[in-house]
Steps between C-alpha positions, in 0.01 A plus 500: 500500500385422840113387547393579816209343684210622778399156657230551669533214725758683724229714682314334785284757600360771299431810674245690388133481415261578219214656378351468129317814432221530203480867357464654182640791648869602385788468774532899620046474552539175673800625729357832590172289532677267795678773641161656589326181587851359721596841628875407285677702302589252193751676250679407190831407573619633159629092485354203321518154528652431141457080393558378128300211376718229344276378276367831325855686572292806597541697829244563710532838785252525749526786728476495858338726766585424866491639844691424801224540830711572789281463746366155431839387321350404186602570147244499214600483148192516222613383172326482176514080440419616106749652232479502109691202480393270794445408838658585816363163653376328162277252744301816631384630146119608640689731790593841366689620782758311785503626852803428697572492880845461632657465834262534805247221384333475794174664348145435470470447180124469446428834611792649270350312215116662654648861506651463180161375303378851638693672234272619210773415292509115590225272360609193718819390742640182625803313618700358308678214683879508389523128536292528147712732355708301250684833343621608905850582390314799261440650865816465635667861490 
């Protein structure tokens, strides 16, 4: 059977950026939380990124909310970084939740980060630089 290989090495640029979120809040709080902080409208996409760990042979789902901003061409995706079985990016253990930008990235991203620590479901917020992100090709969907 055919092994088939993601190498990493082929992508240049990544483009999107990231936010570690600290809550204890679960996903649906924390969304409808942002959504009234960010004036969004993050959903459940009914999807899931779905990864198996080949060391433990377990799977580990992690469901993903998103919305697509029209105005400002910006697509956020918040995604749980914990499941029963692991990690979406094992390096990131002490952030709870992942908050993704893609395609306009032209974006101040300190006062994002600002607006989003005014959620009463967020105990902190930062960037997470994706040059540190060792597990990248767990975000590539």
């Amino acid at each position: 059977m055919a092994k088939f290989t993601l190498d990493t090495n082929d992508f240049e640029e990544v483009d999107f950026l990231l936010i570690g979120i600290s809550s204890h809040a679960k996903v649906y709080r924390l969304c409808w939380s942002l959504n009234q902080v960010l004036n969004l409208n993050l959903t459940n996409t009914n999807q899931s990124i779905e990864l198996i760990d080949p060391k433990k042979k377990l799977k580990n789902s992690f469901e993903v909310y998103d919305y697509a901003d029209e105005e400002s061409r910006i697509h956020f995706f918040v995604i749980p970084n914990k499941s029963p079985n692991g990690f979406l990016l094992p390096e990131f253990k002490h952030v709870d939740y992942i908050m993704l930008l893609k395609e306009n990235l032209i974006i101040n991203l300190d006062d994002l980060i600002a607006k989003v620590r005014l959620s009463d479901q967020v105990l902190t917020a930062f960037e997470i630089p994706v040059d540190d992100v060792k597990s990248i090709e767990n975000l590539l969907f």
